[in-house]
C-alpha positions as MATLAB code, in Angstrom:
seq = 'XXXXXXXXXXXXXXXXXXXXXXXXXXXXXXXXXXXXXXXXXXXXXXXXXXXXXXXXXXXXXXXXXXXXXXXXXXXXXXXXXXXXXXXXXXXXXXXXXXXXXXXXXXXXXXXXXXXXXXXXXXXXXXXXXXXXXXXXXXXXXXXXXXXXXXXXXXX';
ca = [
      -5.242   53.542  -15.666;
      -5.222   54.896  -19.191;
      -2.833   52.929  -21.536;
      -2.164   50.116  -18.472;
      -4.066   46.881  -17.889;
      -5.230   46.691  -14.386;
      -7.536   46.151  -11.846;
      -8.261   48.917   -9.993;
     -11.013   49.402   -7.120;
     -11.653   52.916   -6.329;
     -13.649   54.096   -2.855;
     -14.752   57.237   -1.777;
     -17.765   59.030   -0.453;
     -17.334   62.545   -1.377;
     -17.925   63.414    2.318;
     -14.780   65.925    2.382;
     -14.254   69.499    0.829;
     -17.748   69.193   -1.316;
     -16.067   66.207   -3.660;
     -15.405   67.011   -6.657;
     -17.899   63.691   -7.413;
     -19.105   64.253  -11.142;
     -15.605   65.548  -12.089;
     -14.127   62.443  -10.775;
     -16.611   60.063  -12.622;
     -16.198   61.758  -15.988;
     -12.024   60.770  -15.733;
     -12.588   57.506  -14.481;
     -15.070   56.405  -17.284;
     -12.688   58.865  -19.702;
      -9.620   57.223  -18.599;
     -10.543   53.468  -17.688;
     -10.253   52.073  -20.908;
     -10.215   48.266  -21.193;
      -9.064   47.602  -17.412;
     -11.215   45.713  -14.928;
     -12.310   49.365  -13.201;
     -14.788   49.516  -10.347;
     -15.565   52.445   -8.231;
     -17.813   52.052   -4.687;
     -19.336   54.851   -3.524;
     -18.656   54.494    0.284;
     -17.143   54.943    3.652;
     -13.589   53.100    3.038;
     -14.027   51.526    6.468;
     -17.589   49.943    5.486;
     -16.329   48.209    2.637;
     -16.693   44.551    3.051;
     -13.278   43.633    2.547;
     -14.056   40.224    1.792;
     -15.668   40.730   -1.618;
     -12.124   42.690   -2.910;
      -9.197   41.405   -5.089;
      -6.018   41.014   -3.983;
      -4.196   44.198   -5.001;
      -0.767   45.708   -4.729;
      -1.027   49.455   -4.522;
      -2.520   51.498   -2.119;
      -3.079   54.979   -2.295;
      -4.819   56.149    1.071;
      -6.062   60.241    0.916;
      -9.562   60.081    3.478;
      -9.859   61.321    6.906;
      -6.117   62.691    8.157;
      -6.684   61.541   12.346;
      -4.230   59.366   13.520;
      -6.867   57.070   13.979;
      -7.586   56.780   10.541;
      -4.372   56.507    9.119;
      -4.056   53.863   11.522;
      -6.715   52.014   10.489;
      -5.812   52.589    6.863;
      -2.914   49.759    6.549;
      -5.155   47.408    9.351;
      -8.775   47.730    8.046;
      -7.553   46.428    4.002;
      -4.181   43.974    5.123;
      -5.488   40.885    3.724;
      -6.807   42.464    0.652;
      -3.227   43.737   -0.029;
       0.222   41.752   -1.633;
       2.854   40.217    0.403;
       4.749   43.476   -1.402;
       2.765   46.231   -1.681;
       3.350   50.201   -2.823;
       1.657   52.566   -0.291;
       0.790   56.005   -0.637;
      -0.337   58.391    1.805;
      -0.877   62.140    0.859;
      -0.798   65.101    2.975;
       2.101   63.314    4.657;
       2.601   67.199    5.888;
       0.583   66.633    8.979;
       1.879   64.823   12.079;
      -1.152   62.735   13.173;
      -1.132   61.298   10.103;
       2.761   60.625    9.232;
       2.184   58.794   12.992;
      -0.914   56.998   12.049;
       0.833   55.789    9.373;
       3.866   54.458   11.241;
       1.904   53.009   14.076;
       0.079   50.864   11.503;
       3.436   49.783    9.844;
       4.619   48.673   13.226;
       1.739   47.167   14.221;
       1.294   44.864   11.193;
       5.282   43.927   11.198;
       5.804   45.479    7.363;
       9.263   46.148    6.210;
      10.150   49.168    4.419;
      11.887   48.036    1.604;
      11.600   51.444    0.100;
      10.460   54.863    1.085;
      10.349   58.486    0.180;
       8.677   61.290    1.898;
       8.204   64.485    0.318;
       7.156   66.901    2.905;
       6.519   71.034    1.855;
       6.600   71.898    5.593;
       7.957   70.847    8.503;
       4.919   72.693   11.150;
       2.021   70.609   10.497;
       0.638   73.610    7.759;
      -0.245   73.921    4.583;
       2.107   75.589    2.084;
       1.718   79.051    1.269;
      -1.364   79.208   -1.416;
       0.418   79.523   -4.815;
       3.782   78.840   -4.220;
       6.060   76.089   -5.754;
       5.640   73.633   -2.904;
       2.014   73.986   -2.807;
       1.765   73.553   -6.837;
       3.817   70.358   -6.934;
       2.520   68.634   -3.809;
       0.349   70.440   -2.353;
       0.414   68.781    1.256;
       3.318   66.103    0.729;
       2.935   62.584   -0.011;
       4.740   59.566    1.053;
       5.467   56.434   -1.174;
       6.749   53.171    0.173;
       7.582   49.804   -0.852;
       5.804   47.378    2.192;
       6.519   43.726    3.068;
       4.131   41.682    4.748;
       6.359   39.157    7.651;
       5.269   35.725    8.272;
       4.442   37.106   11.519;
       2.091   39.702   12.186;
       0.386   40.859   16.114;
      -2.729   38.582   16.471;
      -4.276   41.611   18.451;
      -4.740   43.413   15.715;
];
């Protein structure tokens, strides 16, 4: 946010690895400056989707089931761009590079860009302290998504 003008929704519920909550609130009213900032404190799923902008980047980092990254992409579609930038991190971990993927599918995106940046290739965690684990940590993914004029009604 800080020297942009955007509007940016942030969501989260602290409800992994302790939060670091008041950390987190300090930077965002530190860092916000004059953009149209909110933050929700909540379960991502029980947001009311409804009540949300439009927006056009996504950066996904909650629960890392298959499930979830599945539902990631599903549960916020209509709140997102025709073109959209998604990020997942920990893109290290298999359930949720194929959450992620199933989701893409599903909805009928097109990757019109992508990068993944994986530090392992077992499903682990890099080795505490080494360069992979210092400049991603878990591995991230970054794509450019398209939204088709047809999408699976079953959704």
């Amino acid at each position: 946010m800080c020297n942009n003008q955007a509007k940016v929704v942030c969501i989260d519920n602290w409800s992994e690895f302790g939060g670091p909550k008041s950390e987190f609130l300090e930077n965002f009213e530190k860092f916000k400056g004059e953009n149209d900032a909110t933050f929700i404190e909540s379960d991502c799923y029980k947001v009311d989707v409804s009540i949300l902008p439009k927006f056009n980047i996504y950066m996904y980092d909650g629960n890392h089931t298959h499930e979830s990254h599945y539902n990631a992409l599903l549960h916020y579609y209509n709140c997102l761009d025709d073109v959209f930038i998604f990020i997942v991190d920990d893109w290290n971990w298999k359930d949720v590079r194929d959450g992620t993927i199933h989701s893409i599918q599903k909805l009928n995106l097109t990757i019109l860009y992508e990068k993944e940046i994986r530090t392992t290739n077992d499903d682990t965690h890099p080795e505490k302290g080494s360069p992979e684990q210092k400049n991603w940590h878990n591995g991230i993914y970054v794509c450019i998504l398209q939204k088709s004029t047809v999408t699976d009604s079953s959704r």
